[in-house]
Predicted model as a PDB file, atoms N, CA, C, CB and O in Angstrom, pLDDT in the B-factor column:
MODEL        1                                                                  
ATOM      1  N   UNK A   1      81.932 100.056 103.546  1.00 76.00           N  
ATOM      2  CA  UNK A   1      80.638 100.456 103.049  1.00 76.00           C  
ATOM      3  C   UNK A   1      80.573 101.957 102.833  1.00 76.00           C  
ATOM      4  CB  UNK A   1      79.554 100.015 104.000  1.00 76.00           C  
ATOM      5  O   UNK A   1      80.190 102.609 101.862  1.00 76.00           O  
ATOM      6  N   UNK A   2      81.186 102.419 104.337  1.00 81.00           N  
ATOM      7  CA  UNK A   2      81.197 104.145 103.621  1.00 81.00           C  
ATOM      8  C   UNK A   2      81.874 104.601 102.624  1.00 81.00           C  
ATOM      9  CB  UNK A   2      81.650 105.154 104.431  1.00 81.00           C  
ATOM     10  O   UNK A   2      81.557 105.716 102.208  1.00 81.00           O  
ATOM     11  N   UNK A   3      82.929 103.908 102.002  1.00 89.00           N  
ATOM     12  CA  UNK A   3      83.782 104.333 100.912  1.00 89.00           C  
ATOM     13  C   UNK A   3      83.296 103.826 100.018  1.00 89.00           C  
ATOM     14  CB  UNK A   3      85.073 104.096 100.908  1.00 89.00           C  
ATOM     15  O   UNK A   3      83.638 104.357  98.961  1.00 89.00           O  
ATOM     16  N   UNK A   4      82.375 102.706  99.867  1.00 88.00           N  
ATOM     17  CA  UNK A   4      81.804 102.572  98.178  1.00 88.00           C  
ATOM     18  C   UNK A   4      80.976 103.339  97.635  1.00 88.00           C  
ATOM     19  CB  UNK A   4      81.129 101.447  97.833  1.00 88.00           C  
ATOM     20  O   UNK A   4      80.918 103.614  96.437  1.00 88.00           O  
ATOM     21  N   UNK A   5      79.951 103.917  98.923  1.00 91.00           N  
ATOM     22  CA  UNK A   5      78.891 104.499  98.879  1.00 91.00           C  
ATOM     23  C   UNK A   5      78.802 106.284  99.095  1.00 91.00           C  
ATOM     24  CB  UNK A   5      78.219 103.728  99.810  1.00 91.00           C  
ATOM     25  O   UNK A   5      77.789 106.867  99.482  1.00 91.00           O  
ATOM     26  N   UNK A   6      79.858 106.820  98.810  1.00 91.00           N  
ATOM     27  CA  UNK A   6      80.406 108.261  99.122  1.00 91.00           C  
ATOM     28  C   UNK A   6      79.670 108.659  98.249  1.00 91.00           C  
ATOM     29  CB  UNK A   6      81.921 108.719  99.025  1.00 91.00           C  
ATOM     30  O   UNK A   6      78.872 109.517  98.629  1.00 91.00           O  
ATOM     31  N   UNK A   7      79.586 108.207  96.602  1.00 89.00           N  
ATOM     32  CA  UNK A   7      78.959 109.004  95.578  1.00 89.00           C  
ATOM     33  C   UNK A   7      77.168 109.363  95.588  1.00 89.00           C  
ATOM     34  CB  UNK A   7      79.353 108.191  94.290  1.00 89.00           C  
ATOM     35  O   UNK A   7      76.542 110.338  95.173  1.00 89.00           O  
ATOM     36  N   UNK A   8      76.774 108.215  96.195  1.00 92.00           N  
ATOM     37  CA  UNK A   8      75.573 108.094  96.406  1.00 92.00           C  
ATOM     38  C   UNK A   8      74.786 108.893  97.753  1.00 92.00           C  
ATOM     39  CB  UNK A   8      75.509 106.747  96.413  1.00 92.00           C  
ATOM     40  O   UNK A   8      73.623 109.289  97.826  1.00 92.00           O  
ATOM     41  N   UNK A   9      75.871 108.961  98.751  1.00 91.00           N  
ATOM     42  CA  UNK A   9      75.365 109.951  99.684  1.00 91.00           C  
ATOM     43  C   UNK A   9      75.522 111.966  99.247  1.00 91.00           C  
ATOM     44  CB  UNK A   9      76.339 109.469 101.135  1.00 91.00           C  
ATOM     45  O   UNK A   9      75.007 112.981  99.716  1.00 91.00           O  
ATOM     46  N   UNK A  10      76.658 111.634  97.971  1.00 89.00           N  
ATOM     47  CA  UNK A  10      76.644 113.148  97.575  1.00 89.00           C  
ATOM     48  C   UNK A  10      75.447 113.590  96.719  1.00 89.00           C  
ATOM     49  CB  UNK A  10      77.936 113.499  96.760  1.00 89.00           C  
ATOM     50  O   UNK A  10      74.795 114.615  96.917  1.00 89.00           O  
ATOM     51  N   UNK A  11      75.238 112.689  95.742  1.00 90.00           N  
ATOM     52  CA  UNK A  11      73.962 112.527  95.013  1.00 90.00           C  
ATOM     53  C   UNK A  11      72.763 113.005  95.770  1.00 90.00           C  
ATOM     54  CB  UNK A  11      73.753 111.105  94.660  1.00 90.00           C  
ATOM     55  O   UNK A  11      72.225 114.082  95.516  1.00 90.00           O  
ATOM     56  N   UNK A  12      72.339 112.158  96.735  1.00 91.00           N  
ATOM     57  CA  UNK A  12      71.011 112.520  97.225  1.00 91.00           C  
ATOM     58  C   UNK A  12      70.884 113.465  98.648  1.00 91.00           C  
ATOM     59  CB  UNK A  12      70.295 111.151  97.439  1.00 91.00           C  
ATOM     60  O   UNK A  12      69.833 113.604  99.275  1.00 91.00           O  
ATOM     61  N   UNK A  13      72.360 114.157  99.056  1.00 92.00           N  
ATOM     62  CA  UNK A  13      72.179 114.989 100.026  1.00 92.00           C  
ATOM     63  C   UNK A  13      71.772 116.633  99.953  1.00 92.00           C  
ATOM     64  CB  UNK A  13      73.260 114.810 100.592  1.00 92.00           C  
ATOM     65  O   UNK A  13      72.720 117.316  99.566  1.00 92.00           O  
ATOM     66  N   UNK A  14      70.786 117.240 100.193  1.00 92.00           N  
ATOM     67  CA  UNK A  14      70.665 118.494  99.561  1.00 92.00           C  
ATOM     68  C   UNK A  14      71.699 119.664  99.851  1.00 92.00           C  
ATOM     69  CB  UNK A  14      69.394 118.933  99.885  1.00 92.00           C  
ATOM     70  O   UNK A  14      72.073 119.737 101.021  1.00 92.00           O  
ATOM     71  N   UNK A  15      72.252 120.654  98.892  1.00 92.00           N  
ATOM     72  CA  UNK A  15      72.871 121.517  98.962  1.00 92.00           C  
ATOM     73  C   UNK A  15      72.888 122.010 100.282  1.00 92.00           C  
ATOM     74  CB  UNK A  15      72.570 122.217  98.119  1.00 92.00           C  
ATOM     75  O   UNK A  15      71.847 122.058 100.937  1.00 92.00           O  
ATOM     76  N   UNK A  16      74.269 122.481 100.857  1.00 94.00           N  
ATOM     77  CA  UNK A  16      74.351 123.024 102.643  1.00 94.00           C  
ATOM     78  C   UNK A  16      74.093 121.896 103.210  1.00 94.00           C  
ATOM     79  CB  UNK A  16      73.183 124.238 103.323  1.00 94.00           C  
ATOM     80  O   UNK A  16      74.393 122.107 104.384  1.00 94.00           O  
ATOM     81  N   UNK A  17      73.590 120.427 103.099  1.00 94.00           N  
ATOM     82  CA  UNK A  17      73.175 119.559 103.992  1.00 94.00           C  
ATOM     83  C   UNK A  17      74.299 118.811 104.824  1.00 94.00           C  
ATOM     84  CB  UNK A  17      72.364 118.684 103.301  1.00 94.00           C  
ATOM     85  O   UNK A  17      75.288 118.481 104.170  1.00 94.00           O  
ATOM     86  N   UNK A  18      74.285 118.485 106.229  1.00 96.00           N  
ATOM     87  CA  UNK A  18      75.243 118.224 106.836  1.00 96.00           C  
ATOM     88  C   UNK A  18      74.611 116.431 106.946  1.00 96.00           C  
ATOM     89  CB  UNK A  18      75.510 119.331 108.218  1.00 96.00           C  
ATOM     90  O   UNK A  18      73.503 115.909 107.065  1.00 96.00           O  
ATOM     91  N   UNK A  19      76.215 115.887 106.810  1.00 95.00           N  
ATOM     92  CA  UNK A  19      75.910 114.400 107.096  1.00 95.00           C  
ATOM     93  C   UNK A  19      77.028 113.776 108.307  1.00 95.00           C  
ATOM     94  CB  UNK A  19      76.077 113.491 105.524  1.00 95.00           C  
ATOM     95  O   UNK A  19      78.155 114.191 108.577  1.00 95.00           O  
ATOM     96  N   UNK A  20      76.656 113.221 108.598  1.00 96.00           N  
ATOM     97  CA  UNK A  20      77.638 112.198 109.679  1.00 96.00           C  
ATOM     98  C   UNK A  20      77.659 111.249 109.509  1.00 96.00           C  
ATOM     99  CB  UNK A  20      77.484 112.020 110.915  1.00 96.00           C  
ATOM    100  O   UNK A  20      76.604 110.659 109.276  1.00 96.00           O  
ATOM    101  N   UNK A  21      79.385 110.301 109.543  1.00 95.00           N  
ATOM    102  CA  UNK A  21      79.460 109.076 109.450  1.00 95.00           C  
ATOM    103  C   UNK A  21      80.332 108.845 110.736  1.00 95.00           C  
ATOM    104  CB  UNK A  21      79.961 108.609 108.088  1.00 95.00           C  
ATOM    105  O   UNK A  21      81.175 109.618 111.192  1.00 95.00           O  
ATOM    106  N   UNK A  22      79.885 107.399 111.314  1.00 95.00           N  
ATOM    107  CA  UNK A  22      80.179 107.291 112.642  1.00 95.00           C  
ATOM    108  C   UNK A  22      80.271 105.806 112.260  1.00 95.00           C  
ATOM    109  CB  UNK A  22      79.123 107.895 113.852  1.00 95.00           C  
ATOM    110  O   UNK A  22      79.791 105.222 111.289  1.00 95.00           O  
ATOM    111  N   UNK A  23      81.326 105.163 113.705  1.00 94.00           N  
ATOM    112  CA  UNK A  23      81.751 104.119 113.990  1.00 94.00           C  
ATOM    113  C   UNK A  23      82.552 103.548 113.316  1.00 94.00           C  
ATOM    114  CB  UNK A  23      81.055 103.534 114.171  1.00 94.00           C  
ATOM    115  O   UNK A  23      82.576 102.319 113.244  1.00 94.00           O  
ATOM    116  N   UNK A  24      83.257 104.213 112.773  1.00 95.00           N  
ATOM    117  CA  UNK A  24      84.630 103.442 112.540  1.00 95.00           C  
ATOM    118  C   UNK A  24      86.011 103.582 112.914  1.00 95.00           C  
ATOM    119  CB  UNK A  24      84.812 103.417 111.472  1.00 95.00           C  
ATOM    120  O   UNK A  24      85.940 104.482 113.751  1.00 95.00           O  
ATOM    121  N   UNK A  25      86.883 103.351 112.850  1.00 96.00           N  
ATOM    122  CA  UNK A  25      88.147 103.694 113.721  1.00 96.00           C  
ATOM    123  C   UNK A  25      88.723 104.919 113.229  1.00 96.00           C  
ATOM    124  CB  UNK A  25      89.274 102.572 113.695  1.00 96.00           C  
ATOM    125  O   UNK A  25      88.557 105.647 112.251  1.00 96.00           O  
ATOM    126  N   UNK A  26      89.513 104.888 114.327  1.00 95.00           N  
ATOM    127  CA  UNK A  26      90.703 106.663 114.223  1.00 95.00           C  
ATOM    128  C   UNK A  26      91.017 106.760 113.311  1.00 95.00           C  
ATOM    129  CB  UNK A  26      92.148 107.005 114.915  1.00 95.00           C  
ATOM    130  O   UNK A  26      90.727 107.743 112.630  1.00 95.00           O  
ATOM    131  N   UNK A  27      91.976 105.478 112.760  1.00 96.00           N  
ATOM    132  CA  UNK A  27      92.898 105.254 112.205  1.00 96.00           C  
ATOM    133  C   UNK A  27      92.405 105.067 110.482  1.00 96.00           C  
ATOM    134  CB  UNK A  27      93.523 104.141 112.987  1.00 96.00           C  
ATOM    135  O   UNK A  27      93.217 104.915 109.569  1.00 96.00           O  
ATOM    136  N   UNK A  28      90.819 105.125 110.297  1.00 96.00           N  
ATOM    137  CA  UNK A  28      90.683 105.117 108.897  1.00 96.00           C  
ATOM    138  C   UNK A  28      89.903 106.902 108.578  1.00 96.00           C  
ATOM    139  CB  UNK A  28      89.570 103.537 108.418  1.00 96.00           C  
ATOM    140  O   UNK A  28      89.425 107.337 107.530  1.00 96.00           O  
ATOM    141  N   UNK A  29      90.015 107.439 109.649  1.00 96.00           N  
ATOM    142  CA  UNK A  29      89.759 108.819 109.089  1.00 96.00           C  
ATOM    143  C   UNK A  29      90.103 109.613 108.203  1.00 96.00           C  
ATOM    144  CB  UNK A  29      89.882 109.417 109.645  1.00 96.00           C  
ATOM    145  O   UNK A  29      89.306 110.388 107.675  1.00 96.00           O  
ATOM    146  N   UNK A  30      91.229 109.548 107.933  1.00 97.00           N  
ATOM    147  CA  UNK A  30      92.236 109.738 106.771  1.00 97.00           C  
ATOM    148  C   UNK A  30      91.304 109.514 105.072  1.00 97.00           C  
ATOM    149  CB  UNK A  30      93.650 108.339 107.057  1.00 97.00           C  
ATOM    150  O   UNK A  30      91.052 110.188 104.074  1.00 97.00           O  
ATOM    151  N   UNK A  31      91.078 108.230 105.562  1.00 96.00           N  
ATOM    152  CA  UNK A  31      90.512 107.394 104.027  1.00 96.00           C  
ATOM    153  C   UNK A  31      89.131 108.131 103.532  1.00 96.00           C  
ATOM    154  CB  UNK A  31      90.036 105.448 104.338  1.00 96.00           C  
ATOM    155  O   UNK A  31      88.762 108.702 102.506  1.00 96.00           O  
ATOM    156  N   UNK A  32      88.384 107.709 105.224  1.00 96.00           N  
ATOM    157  CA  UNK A  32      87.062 108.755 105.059  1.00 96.00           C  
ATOM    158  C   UNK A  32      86.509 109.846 104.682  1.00 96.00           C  
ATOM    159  CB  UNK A  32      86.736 108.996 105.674  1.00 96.00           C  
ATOM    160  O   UNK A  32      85.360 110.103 104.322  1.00 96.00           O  
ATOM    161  N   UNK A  33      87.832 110.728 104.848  1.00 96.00           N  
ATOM    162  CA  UNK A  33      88.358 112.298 104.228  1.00 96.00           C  
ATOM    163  C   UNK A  33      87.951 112.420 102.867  1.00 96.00           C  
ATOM    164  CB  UNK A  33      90.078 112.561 104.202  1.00 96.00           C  
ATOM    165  O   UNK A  33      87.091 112.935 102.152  1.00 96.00           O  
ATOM    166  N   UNK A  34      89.218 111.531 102.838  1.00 96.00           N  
ATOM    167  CA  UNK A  34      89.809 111.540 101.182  1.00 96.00           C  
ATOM    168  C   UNK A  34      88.883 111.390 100.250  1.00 96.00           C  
ATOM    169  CB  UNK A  34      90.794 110.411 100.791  1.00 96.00           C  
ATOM    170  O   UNK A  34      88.925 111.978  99.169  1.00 96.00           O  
ATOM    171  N   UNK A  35      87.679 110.326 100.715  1.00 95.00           N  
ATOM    172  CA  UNK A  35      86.582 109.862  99.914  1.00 95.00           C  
ATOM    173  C   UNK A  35      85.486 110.783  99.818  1.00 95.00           C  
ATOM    174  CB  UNK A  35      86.096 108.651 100.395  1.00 95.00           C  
ATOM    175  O   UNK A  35      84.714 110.873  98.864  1.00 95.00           O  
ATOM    176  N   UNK A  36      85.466 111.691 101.234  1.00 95.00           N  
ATOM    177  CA  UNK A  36      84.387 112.342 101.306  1.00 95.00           C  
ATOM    178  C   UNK A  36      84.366 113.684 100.152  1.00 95.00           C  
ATOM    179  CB  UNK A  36      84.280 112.712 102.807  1.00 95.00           C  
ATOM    180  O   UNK A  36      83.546 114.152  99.361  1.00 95.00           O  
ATOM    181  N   UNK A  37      85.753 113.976 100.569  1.00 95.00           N  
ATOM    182  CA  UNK A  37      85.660 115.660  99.551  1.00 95.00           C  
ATOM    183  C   UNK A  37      86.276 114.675  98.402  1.00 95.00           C  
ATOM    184  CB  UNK A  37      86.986 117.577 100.144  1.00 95.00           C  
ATOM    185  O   UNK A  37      87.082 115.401  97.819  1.00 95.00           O  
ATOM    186  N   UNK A  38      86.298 113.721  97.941  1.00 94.00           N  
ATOM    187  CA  UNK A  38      86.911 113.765  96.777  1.00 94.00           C  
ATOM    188  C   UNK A  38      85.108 113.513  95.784  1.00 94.00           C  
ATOM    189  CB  UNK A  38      88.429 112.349  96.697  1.00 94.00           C  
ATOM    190  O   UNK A  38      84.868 113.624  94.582  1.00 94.00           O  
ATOM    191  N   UNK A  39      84.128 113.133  97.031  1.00 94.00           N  
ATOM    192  CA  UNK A  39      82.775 113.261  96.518  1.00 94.00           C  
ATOM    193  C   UNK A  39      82.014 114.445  96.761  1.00 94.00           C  
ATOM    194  CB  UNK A  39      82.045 112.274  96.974  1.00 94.00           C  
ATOM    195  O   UNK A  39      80.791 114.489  96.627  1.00 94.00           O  
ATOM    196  N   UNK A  40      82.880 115.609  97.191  1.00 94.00           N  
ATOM    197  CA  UNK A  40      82.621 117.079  97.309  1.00 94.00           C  
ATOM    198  C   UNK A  40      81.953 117.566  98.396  1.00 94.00           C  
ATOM    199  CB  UNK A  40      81.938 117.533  96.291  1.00 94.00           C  
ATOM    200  O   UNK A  40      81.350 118.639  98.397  1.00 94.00           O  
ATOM    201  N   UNK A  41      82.043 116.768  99.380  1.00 96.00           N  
ATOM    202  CA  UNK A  41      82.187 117.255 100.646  1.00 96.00           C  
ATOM    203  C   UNK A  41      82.938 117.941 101.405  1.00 96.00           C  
ATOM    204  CB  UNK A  41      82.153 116.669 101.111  1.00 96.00           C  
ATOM    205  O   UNK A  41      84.141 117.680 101.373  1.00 96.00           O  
ATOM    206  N   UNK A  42      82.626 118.628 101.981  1.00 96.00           N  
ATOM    207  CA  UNK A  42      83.704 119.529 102.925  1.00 96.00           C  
ATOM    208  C   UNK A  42      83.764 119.061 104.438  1.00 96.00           C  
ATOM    209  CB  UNK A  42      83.233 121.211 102.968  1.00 96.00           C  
ATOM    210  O   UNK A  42      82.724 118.867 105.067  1.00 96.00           O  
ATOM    211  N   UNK A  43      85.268 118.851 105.111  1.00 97.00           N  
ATOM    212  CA  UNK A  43      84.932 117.911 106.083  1.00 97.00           C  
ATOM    213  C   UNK A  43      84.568 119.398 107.178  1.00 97.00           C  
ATOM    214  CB  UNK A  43      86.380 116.564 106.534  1.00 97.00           C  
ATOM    215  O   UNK A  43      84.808 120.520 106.733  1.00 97.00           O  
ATOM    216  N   UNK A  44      83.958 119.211 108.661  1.00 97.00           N  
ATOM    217  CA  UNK A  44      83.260 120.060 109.517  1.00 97.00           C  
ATOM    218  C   UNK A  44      84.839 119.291 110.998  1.00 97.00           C  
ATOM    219  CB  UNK A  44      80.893 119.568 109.670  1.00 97.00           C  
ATOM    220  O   UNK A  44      86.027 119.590 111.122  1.00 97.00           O  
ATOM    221  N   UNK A  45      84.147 118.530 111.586  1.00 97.00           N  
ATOM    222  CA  UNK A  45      85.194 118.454 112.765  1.00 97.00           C  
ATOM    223  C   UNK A  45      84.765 116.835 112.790  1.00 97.00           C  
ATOM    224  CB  UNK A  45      84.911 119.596 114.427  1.00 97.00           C  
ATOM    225  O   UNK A  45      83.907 116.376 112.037  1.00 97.00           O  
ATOM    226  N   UNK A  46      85.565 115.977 113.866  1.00 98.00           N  
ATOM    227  CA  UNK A  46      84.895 114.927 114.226  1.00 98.00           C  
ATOM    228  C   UNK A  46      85.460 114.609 115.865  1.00 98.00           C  
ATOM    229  CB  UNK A  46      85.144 113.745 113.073  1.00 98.00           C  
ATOM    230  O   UNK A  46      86.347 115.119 116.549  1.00 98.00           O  
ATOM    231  N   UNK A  47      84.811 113.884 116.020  1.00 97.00           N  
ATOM    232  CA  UNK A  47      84.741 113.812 117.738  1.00 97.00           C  
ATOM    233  C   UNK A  47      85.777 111.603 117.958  1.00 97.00           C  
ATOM    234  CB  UNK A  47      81.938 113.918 118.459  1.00 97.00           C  
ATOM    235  O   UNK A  47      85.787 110.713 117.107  1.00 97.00           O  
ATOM    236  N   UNK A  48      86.326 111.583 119.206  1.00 97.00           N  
ATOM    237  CA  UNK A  48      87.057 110.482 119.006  1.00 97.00           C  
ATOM    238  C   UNK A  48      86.951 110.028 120.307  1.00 97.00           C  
ATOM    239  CB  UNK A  48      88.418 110.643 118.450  1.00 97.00           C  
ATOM    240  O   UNK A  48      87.216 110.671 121.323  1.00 97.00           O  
ATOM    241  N   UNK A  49      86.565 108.931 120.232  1.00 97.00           N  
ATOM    242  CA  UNK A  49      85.795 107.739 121.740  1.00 97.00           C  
ATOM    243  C   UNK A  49      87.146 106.609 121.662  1.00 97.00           C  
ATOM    244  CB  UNK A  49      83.580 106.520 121.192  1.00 97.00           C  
ATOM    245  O   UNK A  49      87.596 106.487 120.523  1.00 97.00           O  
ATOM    246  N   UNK A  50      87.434 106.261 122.113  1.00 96.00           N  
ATOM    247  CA  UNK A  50      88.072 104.986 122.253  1.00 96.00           C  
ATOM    248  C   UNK A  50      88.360 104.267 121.009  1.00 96.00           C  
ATOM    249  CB  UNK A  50      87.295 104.164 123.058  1.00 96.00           C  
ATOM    250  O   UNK A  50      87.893 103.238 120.521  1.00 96.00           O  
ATOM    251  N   UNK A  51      89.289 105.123 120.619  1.00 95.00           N  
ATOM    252  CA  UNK A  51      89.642 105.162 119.086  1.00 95.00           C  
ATOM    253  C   UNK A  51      88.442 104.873 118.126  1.00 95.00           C  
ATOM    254  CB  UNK A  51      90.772 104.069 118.766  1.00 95.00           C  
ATOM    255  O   UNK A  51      88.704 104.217 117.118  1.00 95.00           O  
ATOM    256  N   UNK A  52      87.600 105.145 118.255  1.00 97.00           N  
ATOM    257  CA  UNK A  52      86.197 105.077 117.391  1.00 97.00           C  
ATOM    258  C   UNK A  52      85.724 106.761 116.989  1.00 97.00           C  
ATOM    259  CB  UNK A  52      84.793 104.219 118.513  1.00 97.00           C  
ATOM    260  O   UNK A  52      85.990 107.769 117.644  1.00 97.00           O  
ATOM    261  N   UNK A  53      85.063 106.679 115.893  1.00 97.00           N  
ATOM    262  CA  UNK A  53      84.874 108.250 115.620  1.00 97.00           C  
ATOM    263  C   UNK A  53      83.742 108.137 114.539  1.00 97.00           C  
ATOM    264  CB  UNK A  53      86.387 109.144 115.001  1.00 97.00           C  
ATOM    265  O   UNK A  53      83.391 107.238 113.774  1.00 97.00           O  
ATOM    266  N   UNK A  54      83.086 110.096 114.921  1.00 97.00           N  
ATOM    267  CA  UNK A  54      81.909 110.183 113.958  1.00 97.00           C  
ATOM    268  C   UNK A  54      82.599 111.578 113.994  1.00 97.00           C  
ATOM    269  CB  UNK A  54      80.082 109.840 114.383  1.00 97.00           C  
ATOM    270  O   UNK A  54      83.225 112.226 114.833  1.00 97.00           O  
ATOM    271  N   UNK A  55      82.074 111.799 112.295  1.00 98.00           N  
ATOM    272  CA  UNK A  55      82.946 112.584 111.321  1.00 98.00           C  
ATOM    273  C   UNK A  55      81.383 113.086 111.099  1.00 98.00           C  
ATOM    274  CB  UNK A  55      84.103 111.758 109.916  1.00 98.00           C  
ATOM    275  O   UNK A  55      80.309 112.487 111.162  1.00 98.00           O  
ATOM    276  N   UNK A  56      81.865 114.919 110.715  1.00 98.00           N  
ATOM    277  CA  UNK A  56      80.770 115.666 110.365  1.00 98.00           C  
ATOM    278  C   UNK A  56      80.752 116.362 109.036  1.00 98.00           C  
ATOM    279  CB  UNK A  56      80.594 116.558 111.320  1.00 98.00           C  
ATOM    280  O   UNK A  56      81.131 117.532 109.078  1.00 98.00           O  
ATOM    281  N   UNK A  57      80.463 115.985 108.098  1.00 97.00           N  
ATOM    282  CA  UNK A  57      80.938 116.508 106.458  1.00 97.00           C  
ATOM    283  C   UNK A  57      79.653 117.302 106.108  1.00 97.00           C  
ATOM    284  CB  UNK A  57      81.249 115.052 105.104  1.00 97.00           C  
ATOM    285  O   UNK A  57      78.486 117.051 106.407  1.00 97.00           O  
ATOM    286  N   UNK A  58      80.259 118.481 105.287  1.00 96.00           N  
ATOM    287  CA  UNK A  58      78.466 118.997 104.879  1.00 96.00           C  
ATOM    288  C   UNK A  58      78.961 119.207 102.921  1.00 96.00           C  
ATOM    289  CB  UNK A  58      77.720 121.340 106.073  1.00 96.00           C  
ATOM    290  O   UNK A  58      80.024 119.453 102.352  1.00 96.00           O  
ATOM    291  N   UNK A  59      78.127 119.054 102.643  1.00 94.00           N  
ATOM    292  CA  UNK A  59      77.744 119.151 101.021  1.00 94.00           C  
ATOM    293  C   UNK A  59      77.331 121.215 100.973  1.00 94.00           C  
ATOM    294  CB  UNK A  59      75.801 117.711 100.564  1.00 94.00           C  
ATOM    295  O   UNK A  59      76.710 121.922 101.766  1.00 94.00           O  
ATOM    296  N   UNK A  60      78.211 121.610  99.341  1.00 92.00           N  
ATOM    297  CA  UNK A  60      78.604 122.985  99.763  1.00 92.00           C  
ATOM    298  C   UNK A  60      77.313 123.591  99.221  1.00 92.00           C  
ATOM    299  CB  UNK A  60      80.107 123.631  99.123  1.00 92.00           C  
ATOM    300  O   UNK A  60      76.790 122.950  98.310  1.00 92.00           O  
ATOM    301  N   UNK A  61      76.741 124.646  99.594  1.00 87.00           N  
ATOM    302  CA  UNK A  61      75.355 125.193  99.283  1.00 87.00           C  
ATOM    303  C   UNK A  61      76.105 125.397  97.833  1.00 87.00           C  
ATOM    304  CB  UNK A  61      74.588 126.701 100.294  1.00 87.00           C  
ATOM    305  O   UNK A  61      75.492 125.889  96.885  1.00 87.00           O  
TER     306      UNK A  61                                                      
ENDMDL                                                                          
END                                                                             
């Protein structure tokens, strides 16, 4: 769901605005990346629970 919907969270997030996507595994962070700045996000840091993770991306002023 977060990868279909990357374009649509860049669309309606305001300039400088920071977003977080959470609960999905370690192991697809990679993908999450890729999708995020390839929808012009810049990734921030993300934090990692029991191989579960929330990712902090912000949209560039």
């Amino acid at each position: 769901m977060l990868l279909e919907d990357m374009g649509a969270y860049a669309q309606y997030l305001k300039p400088g605005g920071p977003i977080l996507f959470s609960g999905f595994y370690e192991d697809d962070l990679p993908l999450i990346q890729a999708a995020a700045e390839k929808a012009g996000f810049q990734y921030e840091n993300h934090r990692t629970q029991n191989h579960w993770v929330s990712a902090v991306f912000r949209q560039p002023a």
